[in-house]
TIMARRO-671719 format. One record per atom (N, C-alpha, C): residue in one letter; x, y negated, z negated. Coordinates in steps of 0.2 Angstrom, whole numbers, padded with zeros to 4 digits, always signed. Layout:
% residues N
AXYZ/...
***
This chain:
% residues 238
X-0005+0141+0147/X-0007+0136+0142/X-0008+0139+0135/X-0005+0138+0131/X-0006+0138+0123/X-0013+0139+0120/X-0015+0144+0116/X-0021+0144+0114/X-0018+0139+0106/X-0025+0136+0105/X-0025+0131+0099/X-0021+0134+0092/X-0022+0143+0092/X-0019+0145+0085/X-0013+0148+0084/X-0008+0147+0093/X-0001+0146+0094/X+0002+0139+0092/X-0001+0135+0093/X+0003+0128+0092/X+0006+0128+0085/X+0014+0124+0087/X+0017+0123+0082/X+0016+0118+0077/X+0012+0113+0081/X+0011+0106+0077/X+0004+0108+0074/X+0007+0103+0069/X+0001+0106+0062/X-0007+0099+0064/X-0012+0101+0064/X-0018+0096+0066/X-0021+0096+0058/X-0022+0088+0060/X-0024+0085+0055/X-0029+0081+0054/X-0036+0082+0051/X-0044+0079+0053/X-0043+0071+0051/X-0043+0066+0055/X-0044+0061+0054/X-0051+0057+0054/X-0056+0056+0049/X-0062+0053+0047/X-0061+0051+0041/X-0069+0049+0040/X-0070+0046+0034/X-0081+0049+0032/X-0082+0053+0035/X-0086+0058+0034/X-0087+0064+0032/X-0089+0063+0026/X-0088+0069+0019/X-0089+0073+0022/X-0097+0076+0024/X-0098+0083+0029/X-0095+0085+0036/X-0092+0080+0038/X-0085+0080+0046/X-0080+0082+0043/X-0077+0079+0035/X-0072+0080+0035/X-0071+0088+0032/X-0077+0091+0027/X-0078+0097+0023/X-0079+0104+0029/X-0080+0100+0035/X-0085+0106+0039/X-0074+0107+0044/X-0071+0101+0045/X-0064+0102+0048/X-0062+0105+0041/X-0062+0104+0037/X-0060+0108+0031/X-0059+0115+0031/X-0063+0118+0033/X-0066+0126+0032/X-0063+0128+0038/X-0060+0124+0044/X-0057+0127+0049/X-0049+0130+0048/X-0049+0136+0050/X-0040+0137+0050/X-0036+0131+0052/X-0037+0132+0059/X-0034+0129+0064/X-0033+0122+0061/X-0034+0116+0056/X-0035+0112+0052/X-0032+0112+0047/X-0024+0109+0046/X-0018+0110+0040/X-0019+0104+0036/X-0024+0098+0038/X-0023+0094+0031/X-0028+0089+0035/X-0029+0083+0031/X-0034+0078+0032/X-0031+0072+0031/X-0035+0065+0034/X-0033+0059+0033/X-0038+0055+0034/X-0038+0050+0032/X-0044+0045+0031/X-0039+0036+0031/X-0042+0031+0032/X-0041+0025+0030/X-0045+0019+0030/X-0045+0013+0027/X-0049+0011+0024/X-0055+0009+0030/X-0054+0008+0037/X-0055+0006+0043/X-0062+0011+0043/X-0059+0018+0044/X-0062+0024+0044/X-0069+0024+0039/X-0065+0021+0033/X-0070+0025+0028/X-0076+0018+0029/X-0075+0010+0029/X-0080+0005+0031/X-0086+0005+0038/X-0083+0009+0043/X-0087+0012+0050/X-0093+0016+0045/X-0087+0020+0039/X-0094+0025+0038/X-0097+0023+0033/X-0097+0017+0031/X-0100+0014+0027/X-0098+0015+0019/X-0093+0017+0019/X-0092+0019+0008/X-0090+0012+0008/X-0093+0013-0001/X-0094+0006-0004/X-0088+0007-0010/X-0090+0013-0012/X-0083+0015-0018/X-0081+0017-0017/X-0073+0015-0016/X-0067+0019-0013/X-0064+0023-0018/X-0064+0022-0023/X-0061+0028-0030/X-0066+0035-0030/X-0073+0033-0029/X-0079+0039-0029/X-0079+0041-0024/X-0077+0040-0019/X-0078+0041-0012/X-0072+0047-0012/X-0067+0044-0013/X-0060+0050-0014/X-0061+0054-0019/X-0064+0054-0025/X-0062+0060-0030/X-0068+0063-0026/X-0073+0060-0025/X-0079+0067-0024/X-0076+0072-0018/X-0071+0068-0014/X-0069+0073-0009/X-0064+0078-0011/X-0059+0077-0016/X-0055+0081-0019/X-0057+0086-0022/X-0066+0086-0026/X-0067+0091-0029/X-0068+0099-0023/X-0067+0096-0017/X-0069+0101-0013/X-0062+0104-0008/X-0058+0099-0009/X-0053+0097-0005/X-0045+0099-0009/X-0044+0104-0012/X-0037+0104-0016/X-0033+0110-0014/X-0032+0111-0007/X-0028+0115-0003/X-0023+0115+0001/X-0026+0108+0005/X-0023+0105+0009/X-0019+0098+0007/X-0016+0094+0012/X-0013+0088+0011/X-0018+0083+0013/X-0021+0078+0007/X-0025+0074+0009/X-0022+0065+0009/X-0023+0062+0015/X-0021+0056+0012/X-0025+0050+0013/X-0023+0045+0007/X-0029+0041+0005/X-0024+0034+0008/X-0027+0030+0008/X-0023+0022+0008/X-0023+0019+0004/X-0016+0015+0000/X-0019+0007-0002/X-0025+0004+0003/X-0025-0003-0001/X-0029-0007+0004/X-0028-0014+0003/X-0024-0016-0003/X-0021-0022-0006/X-0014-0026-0001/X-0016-0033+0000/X-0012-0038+0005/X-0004-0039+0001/X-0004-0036-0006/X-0001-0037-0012/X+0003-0033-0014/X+0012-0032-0013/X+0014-0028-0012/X+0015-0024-0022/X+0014-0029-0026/X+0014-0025-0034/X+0007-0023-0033/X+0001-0024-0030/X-0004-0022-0033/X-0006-0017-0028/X+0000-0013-0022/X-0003-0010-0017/X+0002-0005-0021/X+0007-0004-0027/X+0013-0001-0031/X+0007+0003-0037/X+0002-0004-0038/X-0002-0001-0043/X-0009+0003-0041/X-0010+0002-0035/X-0018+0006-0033/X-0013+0016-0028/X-0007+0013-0027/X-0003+0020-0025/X-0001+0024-0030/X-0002+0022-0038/X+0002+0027-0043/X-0005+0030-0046/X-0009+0024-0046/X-0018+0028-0047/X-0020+0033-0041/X-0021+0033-0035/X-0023+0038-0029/X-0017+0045-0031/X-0011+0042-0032/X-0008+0049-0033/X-0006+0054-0039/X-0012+0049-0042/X-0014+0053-0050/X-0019+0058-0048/X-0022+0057-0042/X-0029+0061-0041/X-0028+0068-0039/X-0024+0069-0039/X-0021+0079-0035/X-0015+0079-0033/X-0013+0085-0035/X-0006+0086-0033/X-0007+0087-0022/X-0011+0087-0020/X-0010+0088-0013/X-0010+0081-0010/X-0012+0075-0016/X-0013+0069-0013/X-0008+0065-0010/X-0007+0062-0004/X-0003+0059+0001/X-0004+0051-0002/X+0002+0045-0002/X-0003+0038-0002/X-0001+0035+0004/X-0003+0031+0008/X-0002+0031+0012/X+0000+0023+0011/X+0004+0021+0013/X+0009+0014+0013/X+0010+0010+0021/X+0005+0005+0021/X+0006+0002+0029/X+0014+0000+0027/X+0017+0000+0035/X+0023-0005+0035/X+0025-0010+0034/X+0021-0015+0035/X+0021-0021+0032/X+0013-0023+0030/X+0012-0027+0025/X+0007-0031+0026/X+0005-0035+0031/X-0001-0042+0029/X-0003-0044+0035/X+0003-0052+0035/X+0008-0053+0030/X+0011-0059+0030/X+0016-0056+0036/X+0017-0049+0038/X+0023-0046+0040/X+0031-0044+0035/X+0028-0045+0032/X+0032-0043+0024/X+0034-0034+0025/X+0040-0031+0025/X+0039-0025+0027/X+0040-0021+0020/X+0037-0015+0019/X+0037-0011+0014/X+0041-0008+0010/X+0048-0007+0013/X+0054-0002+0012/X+0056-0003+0003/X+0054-0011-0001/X+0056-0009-0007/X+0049-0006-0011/X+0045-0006-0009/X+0038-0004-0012/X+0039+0003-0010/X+0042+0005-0006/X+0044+0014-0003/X+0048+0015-0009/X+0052+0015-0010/X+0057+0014-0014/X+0057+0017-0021/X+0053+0010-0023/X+0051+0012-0030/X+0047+0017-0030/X+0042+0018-0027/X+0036+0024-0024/X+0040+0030-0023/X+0043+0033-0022/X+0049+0039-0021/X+0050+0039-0025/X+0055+0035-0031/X+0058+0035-0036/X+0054+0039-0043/X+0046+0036-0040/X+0041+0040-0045/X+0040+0045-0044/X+0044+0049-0037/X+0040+0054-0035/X+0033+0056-0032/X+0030+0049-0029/X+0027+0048-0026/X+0024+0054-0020/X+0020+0056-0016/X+0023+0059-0009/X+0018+0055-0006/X+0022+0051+0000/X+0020+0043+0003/X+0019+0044+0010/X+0014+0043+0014/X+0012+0044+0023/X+0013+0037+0022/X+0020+0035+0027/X+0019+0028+0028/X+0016+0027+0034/X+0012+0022+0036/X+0009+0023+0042/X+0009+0016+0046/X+0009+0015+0051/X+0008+0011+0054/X+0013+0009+0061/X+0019+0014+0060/X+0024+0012+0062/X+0023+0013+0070/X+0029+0009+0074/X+0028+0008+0083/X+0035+0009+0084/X+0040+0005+0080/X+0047+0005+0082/X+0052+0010+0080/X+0059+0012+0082/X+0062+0015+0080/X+0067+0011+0074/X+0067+0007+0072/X+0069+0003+0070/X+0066+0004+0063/X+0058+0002+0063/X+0055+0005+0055/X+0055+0010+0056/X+0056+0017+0059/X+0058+0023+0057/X+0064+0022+0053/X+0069+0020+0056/X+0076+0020+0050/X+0074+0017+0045/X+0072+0012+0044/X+0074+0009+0037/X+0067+0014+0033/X+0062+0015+0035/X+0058+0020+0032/X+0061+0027+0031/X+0066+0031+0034/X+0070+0036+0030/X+0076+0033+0028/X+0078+0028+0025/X+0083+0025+0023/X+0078+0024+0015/X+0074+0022+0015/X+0069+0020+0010/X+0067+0028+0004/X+0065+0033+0008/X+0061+0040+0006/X+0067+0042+0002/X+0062+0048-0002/X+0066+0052-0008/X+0067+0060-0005/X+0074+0062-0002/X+0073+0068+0001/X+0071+0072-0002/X+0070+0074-0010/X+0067+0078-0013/X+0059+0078-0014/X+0056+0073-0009/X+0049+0073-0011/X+0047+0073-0004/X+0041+0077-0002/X+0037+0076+0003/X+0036+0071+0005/X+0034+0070+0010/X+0032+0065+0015/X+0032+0064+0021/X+0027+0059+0025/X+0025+0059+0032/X+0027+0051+0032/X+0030+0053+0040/X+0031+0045+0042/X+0024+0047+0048/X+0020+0040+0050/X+0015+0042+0055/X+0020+0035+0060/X+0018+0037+0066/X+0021+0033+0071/X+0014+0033+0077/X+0010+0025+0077/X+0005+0026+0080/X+0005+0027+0088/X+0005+0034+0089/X+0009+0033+0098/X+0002+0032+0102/X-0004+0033+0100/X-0008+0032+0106/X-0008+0024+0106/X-0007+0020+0099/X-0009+0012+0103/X-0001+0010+0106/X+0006+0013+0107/X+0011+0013+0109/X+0008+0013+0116/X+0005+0018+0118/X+0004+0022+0124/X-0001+0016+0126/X-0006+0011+0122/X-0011+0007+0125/X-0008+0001+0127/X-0001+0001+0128/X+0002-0006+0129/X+0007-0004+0135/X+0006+0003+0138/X+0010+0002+0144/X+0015+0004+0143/X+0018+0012+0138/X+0023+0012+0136/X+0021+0018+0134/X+0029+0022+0138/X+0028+0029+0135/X+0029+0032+0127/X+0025+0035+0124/X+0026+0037+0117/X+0032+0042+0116/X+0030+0046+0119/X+0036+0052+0120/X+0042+0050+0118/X+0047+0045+0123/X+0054+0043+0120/X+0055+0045+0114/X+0050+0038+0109/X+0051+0036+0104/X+0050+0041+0098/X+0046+0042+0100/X+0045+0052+0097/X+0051+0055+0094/X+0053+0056+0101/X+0057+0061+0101/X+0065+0059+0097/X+0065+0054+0098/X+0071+0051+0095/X+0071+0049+0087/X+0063+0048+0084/X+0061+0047+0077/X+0063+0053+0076/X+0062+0060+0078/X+0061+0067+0077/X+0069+0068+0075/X+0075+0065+0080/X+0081+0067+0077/X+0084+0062+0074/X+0079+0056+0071/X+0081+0051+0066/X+0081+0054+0060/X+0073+0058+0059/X+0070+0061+0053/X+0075+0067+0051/X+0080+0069+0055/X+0083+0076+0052/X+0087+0075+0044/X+0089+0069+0044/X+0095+0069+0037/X+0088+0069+0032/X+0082+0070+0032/X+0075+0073+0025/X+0072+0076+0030/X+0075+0082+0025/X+0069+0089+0030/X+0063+0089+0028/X+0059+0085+0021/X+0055+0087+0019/X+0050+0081+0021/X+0053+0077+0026/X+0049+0072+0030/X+0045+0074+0035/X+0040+0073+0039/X+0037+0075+0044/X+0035+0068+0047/X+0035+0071+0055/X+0033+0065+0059/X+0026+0067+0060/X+0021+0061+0058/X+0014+0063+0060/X+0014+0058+0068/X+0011+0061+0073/X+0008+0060+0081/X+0003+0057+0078/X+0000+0049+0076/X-0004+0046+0075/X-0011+0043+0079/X-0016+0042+0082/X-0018+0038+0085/X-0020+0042+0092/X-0021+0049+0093/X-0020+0053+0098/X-0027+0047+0102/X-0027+0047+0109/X-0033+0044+0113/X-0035+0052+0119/X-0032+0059+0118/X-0036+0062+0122/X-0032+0070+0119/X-0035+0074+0121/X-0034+0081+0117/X-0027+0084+0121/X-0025+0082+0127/X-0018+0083+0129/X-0012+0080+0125/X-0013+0076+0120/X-0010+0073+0117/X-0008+0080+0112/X-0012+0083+0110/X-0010+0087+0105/X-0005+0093+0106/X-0005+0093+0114/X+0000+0101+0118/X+0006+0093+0118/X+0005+0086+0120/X+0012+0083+0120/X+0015+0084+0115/X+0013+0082+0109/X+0015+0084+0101/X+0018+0090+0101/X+0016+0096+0104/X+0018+0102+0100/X+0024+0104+0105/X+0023+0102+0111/X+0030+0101+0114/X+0036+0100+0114/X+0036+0092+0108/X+0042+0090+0108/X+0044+0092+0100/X+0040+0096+0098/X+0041+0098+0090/X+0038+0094+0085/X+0032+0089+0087/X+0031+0086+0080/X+0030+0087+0077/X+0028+0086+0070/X+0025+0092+0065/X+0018+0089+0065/X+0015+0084+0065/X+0010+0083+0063/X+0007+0077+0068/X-0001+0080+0070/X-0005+0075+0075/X-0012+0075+0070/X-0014+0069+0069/X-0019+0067+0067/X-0024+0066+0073/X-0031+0070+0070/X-0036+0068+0076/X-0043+0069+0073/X-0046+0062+0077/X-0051+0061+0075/X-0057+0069+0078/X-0064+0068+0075/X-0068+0073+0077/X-0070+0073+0085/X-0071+0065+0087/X-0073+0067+0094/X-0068+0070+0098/X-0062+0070+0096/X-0058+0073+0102/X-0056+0082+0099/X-0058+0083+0092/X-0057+0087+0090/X-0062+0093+0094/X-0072+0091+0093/X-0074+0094+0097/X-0072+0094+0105/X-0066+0094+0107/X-0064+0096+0114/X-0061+0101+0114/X-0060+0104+0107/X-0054+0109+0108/X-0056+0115+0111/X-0064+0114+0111/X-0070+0121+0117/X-0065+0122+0124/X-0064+0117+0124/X-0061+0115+0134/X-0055+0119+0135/X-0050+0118+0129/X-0043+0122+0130/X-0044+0128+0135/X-0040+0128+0141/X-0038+0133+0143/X-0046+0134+0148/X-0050+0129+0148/X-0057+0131+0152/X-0056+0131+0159/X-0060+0138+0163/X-0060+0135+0170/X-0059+0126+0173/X-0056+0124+0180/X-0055+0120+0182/X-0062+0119+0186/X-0065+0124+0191/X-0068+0123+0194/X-0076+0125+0191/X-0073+0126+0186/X-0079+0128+0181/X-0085+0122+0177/X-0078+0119+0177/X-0077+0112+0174/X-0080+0105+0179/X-0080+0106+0185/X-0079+0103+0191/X-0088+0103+0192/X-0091+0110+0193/X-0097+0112+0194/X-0100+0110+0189/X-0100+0110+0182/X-0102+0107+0177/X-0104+0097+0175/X-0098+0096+0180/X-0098+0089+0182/X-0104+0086+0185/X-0101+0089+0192/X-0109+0089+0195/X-0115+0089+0195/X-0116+0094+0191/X-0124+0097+0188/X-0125+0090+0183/X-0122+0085+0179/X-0123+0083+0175/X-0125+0076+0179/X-0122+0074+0185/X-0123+0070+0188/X-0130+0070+0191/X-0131+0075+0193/X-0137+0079+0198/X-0143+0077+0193/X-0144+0080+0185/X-0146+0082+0181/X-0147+0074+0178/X-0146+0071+0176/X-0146+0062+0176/X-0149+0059+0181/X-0148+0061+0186/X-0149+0054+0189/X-0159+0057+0190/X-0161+0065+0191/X-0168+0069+0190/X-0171+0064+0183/X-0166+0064+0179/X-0170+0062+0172/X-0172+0054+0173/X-0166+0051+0176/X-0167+0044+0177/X-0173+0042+0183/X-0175+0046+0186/X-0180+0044+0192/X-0177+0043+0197/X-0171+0040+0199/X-0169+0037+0205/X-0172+0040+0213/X-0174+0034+0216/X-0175+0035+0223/X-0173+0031+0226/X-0172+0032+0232/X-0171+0027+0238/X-0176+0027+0243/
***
């Protein structure tokens, strides 16, 4: 098995808490960051403008990406040329469509055209992969994110589609397929497997990284102690 500082795919801390995000910050292992509005409401921020610059005063190394969050597609053109004023490492990220199902490819468009560097996100089909690098500025950076763990929560392998976006993406080298949505820390050796560039993962599955490559039966015994060790705590008799 692959120790975590072999992998080819580049990991990326997915939260919305400044000291989670600062402390994955400081990690090698950890090539860029992502947050979205979802993330940053669990953790409670109120001001999304102050929320983001305060992160960037710490943050200007890596690739950090921020969301619109407007139903609006001129006014989601206007909150993505203000986020991408904040730092040259700054990412904007462009859901696929809004909630009317309206899809984003002319708002990608123009956004490339400014030289924007855009994580469109949201994507499930191979279908919004093409017109999404049909859309991109191959002289400017960018992630497409393709959500493979909610693919994989309907009963459906992500891998395929993956791997097919991956030989979609070749005509923009300067594109990356971000592995979005991971639901368990094998997700991240699947990613690095088929070549993606990029896995976003939140910190609970992140603290699993201890486990890589850990005894089985080591693991097994630890099982059962905690079983043992629980039910002591709980009182249980019969």
């Amino acid at each position: 098995m692959k120790k975590v500082q072999d992998l080819n795919v580049k990991i990326f801390a997915d939260g919305a808490d400044k000291y989670a995000m600062l402390e994955m910050y400081d990690k090698s292992f950890i090539k860029g960051l992502t947050t979205n509005p979802t993330l940053m409401n669990k953790a409670g921020i109120k001001d999304y403008r102050a929320f983001c610059k305060d992160i960037l005063i710490y943050i200007k190394d890596k690739p950090l990406s921020f969301e619109v969050f407007s139903d609006n597609f001129k006014e989601m053109e206007r909150q993505a040329l203000e986020i991408a004023s904040w730092g040259e490492n700054v990412y904007v990220k462009i859901p696929i469509t809004n909630t009317k199902n309206e899809n984003c490819y002319s708002l990608v468009k123009s956004l490339a055209r400014e030289k924007v560097k855009l994580n469109v996100t949201a994507l499930m089909t191979l279908d919004q992969v093409v017109n999404v690098v049909d859309s991109l500025d191959t002289s400017v950076p960018s992630y497409i994110s393709i959500f493979a763990g909610r693919i994989a929560d309907t009963g459906r392998d992500p891998i395929p589609i993956m791997v097919s976006a991956l030989d979609i993406m070749k005509v923009n080298p300067l594109s990356e397929l971000i592995w979005a949505s991971p639901r368990e820390l094998l997700n991240i050796f699947q990613a690095d497997d088929i070549g993606c560039h990029v896995i976003t993962v939140t910190n609970d599955i992140l603290k699993k990284l201890s486990l890589v490559g850990y005894d089985l039966n080591k693991y097994s015994l630890d099982t059962v102690k905690m079983f043992y060790n629980d039910a002591v705590v709980a009182g249980f008799k019969l």
